[in-house]
C-alpha positions as CSV (number, residue, x, y, z in Angstrom):
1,X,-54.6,0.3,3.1
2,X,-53.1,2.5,5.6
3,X,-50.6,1.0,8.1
4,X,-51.5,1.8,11.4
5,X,-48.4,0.2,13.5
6,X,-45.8,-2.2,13.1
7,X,-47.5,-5.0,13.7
8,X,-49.8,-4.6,10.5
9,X,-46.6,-3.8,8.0
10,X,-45.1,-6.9,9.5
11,X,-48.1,-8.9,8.9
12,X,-47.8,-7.2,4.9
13,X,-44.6,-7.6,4.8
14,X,-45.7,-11.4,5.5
15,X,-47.9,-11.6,2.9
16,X,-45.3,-10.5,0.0
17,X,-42.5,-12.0,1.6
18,X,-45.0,-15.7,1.3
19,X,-45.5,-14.9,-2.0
20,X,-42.0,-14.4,-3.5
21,X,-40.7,-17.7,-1.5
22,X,-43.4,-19.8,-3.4
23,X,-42.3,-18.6,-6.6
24,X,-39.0,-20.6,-7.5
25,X,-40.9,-23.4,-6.6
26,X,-43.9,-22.1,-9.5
27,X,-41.0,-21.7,-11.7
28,X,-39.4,-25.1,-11.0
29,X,-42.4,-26.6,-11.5
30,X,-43.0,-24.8,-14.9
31,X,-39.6,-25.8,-16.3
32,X,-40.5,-29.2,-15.5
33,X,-43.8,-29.7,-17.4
34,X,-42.2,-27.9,-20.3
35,X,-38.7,-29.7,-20.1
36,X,-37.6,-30.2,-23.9
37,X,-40.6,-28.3,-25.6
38,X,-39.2,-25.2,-26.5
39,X,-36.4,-25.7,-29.1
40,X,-35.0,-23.0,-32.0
41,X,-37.4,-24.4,-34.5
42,X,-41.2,-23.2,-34.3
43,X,-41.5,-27.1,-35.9
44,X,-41.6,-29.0,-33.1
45,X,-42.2,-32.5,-34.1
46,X,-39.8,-32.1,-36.7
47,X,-37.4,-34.8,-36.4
48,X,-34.2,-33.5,-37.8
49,X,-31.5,-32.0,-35.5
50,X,-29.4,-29.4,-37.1
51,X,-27.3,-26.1,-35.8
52,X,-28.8,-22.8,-36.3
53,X,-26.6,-21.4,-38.9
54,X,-28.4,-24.9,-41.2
55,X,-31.8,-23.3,-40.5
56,X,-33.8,-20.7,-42.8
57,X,-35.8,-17.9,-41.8
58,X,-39.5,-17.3,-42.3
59,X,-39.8,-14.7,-44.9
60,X,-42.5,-12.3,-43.4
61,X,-41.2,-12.2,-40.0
62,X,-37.4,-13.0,-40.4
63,X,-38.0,-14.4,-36.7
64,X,-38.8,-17.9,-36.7
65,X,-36.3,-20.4,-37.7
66,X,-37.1,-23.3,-39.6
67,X,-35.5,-26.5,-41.8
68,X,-36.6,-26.8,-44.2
69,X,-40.4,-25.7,-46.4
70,X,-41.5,-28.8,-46.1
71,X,-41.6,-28.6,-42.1
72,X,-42.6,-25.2,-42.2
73,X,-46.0,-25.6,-44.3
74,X,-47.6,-28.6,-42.8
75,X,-46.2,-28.6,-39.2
76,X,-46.2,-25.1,-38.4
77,X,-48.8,-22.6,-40.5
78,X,-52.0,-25.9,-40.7
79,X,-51.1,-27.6,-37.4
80,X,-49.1,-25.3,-35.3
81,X,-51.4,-21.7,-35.2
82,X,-48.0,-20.3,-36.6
83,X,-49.7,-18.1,-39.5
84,X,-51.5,-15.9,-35.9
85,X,-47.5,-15.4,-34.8
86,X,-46.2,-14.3,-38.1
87,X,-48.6,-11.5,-38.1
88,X,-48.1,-10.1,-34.9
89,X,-44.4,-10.8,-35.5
90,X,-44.6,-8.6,-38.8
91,X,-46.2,-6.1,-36.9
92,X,-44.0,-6.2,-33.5
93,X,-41.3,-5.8,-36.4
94,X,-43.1,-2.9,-38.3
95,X,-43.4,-1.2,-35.4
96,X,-39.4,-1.6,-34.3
97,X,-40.8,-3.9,-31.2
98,X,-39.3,-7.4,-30.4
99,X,-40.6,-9.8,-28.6
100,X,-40.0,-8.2,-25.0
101,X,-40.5,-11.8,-23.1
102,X,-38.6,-14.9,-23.6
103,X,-40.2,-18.6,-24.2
104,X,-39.3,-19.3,-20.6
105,X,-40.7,-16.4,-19.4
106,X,-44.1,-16.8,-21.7
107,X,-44.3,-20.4,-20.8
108,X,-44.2,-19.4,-16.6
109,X,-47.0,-16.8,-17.5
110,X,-49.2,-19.9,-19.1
111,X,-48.6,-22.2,-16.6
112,X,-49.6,-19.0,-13.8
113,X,-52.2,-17.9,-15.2
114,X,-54.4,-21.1,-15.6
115,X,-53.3,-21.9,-12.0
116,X,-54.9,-19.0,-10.5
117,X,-57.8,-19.0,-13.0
118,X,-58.1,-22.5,-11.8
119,X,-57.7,-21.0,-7.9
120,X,-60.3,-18.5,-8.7
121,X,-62.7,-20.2,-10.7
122,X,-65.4,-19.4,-8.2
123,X,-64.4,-15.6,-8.6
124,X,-64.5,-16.0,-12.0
125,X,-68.4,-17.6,-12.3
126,X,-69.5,-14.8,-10.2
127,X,-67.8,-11.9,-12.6
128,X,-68.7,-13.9,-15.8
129,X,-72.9,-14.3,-14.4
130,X,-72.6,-10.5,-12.7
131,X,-71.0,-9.2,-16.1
132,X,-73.1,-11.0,-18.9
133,X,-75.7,-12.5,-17.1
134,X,-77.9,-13.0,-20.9
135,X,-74.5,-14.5,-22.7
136,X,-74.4,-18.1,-21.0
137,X,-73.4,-19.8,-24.1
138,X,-70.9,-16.8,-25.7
139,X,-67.5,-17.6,-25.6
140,X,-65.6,-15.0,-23.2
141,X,-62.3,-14.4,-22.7
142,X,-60.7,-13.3,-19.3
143,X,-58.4,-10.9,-18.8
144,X,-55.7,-11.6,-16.1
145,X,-53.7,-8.0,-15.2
146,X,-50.3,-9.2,-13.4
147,X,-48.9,-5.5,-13.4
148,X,-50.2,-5.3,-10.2
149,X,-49.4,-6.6,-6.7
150,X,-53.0,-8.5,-6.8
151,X,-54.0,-9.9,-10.3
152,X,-56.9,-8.1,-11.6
153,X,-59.6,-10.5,-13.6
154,X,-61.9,-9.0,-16.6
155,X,-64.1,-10.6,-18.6
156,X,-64.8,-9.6,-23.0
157,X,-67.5,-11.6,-25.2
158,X,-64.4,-13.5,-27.3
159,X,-66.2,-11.6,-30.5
160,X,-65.6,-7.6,-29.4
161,X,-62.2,-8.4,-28.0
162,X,-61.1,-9.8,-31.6
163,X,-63.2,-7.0,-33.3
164,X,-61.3,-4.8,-31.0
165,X,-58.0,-6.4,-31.8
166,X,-58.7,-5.9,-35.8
167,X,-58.4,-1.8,-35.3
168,X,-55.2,-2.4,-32.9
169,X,-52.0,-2.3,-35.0
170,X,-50.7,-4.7,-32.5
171,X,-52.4,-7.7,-32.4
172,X,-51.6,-10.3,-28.7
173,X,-49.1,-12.9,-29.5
174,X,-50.8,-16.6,-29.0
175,X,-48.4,-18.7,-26.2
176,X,-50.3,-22.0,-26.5
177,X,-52.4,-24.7,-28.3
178,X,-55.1,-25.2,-26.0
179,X,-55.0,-27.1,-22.9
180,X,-58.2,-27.8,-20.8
181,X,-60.1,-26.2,-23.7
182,X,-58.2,-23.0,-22.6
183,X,-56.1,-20.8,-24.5
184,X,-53.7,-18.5,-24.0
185,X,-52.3,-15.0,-24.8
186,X,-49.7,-12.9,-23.3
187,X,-50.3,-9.1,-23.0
188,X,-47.1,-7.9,-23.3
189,X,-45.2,-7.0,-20.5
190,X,-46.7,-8.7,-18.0
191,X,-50.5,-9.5,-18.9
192,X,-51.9,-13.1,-19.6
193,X,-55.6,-13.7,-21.5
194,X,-57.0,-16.8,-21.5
195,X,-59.8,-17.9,-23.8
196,X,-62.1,-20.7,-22.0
């Protein structure tokens, strides 16, 4: 866009200046729908309360903290999706990565990106039938890019992206078990995929 006069990089300066004042209220309202559910353990609904130093390590990923192997095996690997996280762990760790976003961070990136897939659902029909107009009953995955100032939305066929994601050596870390029969990944730094 090229700014002809002040009056147009006022009314842009608008626009971003909008935007960043309704994001502590996105972020408040984040931090309340997840109040209490991220905790040290990866077993949630474990019911003992212990300090860290009491807790043991996973022994692939030497990330995830846990109390005991009796709520790691049945909470966290069959009900949790953990076993997903331990591999990309191992790998972020293979490849001297960490985990560059925290749980709050990851958790505001959920909760974003199904609100603006939700905003944009109309946007989203129309890429998904202009796209793959043949796959109707294909499960696809949509790509939300928040590197830039405007998100960016692609949509995969859910089978190439994971066939794509076997060759990767670093597979996307799973944020969420689903909600609204969506799921969701984050793209490390700032990218969010959600599978619908």
């Amino acid at each position: 866009m090229r700014i002809v006069g002040w009056r147009t990089a006022g009314a842009c300066a608008r626009l971003i200046w909008a935007g960043m004042r309704t994001l502590p209220a996105l972020m408040r309202y984040v931090r309340c729908c997840d109040a209490g559910s991220h905790s040290e353990r990866e077993g949630r609904n474990c019911p003992k309360v212990d300090t860290k130093n009491a807790l043991c390590k996973c022994g692939d990923c030497s990330t995830t903290l846990y109390c005991s192997k009796e709520c790691q095996t049945p909470l966290a690997w069959k009900q949790g999706g953990y076993k997903t996280m331990c591999k990309v762990k191992q790998c972020e760790r293979f490849e001297g990565k960490s985990q560059a976003i925290s749980k709050s961070n990851a958790a505001f990136f959920h909760h974003l990106s199904i609100r603006d897939m939700r905003h944009h659902l109309p946007l989203l029909r129309r890429l998904v039938c202009s796209t793959y107009p043949a796959r109707r009953s294909c499960k696809l995955l949509i790509r939300v890019d928040y590197t830039a100032v405007l998100p960016a939305y692609t949509v995969v066929p859910l089978a190439e992206m994971q066939r794509c994601e076997e060759r990767r050596a670093h597979p996307r870390l799973p944020l969420k078990r689903p909600v609204d029969n969506v799921y969701s990944v984050v793209f490390l730094p700032m990218w969010a995929v959600l599978y619908y």
